[in-house]
C-alpha positions in Angstrom: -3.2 -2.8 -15.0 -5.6 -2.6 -12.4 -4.1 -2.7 -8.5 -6.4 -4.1 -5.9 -4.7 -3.6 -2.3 -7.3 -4.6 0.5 -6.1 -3.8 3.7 -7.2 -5.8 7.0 -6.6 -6.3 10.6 -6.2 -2.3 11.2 -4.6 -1.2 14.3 -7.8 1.2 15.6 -7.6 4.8 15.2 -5.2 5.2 18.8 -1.5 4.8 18.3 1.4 5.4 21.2 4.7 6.6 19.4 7.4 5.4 20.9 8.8 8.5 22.6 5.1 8.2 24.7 2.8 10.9 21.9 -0.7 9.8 21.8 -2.0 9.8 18.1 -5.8 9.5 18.7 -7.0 9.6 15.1 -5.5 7.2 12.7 -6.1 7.1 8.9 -4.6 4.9 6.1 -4.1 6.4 2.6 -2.4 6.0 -0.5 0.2 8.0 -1.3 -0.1 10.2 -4.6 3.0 12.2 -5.3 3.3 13.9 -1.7 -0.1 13.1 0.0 -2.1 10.8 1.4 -5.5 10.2 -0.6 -8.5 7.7 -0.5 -7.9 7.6 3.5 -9.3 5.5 5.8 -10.0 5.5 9.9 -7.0 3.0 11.8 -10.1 1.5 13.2 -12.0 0.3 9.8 -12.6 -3.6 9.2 -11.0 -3.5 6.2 -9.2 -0.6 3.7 -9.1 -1.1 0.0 -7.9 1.0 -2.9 -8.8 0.1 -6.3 -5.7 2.1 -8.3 -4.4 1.6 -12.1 -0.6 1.5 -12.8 1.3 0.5 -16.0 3.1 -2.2 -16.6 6.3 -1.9 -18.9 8.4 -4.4 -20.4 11.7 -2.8 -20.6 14.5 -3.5 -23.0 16.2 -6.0 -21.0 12.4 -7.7 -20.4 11.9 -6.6 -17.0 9.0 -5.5 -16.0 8.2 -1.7 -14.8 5.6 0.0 -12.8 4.3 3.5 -13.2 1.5 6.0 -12.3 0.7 8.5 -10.1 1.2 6.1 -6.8 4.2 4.4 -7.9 7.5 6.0 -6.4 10.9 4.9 -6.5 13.7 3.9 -9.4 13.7 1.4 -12.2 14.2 -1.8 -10.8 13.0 -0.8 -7.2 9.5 0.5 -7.9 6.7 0.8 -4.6 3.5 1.7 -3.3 3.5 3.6 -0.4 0.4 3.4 2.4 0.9 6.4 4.3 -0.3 6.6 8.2 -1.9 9.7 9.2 -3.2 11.9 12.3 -5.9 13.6 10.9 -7.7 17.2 12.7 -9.8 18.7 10.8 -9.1 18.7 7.0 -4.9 18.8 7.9 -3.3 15.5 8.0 0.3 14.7 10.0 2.2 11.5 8.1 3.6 10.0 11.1 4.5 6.4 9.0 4.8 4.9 6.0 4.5 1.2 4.3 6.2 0.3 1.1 4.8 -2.2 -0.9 7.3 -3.2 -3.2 6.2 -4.0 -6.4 9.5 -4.7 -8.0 9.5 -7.9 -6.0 6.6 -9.6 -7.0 7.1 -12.4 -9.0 6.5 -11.7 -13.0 4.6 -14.7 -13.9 1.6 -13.0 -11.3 2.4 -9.5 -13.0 2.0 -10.8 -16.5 -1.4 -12.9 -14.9 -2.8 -9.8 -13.7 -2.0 -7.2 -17.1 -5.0 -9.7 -18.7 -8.2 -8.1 -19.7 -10.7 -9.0 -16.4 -7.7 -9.8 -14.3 -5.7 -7.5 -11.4 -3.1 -7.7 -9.4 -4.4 -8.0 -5.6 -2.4 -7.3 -2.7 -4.0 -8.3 0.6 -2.0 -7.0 3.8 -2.1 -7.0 7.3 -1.8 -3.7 8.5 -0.7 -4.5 12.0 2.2 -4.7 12.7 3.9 -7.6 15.1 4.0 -5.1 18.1 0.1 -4.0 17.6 0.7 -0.6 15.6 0.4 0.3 12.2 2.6 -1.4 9.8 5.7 0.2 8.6 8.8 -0.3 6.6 8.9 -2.5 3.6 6.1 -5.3 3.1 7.1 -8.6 2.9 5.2 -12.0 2.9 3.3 -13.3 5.0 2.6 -9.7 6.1 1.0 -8.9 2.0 0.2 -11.5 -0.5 0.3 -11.3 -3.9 -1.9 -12.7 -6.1 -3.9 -12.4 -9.5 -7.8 -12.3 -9.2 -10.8 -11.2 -11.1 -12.5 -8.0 -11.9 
């Protein structure tokens, strides 16, 4: 299945941590396995990743996620966005999002697997305080929906 996530309202490429460090140049990324790929600036007007993930129907009938950017167990399956300082060609992970894709409801799953179909997840990658979104993803902060090719 194809995996749309589009990214908007970044937080700019300036973040204060809160014991007072200055992070002065942002990125958003996908995380495959251990690093952060397909990055972009904090200060971008939108991010989006175009990724492929499997969708397995399981013995019970649930459905499963897998691929190279899907972490966690059966049952609890995620996308992470990973927030990084970048200098140079060395990147510091200083945050993550999880994007939980066990908790999106089926019937849009199913929607998306169709030939010409994907799942899209649009989220707003500020957070309520004006930094970059962390922790797991819930509505209205991502939705999920099921759009064309």
């Amino acid at each position: 299945m194809r995996l749309a996530l589009i990214g908007h309202d970044l937080p700019g490429r300036a973040f204060c941590q809160p014991d007072g460090v200055l992070l002065t140049n942002v990125h958003v990324g996908v995380q495959r396995k251990k690093e952060a790929v397909d990055l972009f600036p904090g200060d971008a007007s939108v991010a989006r990743w175009e990724l492929e993930v499997q969708v397995i129907v399981v013995d019970d009938g649930v459905l499963d996620f897998r691929g190279p950017v899907v972490h966690g167990v059966r049952g609890e399956r995620f996308v992470y966005l990973t927030w990084v300082e970048r200098h140079g060609n060395l990147s510091q992970m200083f945050r993550r999002a999880k994007l939980m894709l066990s908790r999106i409801d089926p019937s849009i799953v199913r929607d998306s697997n169709r030939q010409g179909m994907q799942l899209t997840g649009l989220i707003r990658l500020t957070d309520d305080r004006g930094g970059p979104r962390c922790a797991r993803v819930d509505p209205p902060a991502i939705v999920w929906s099921t759009t064309t090719v």
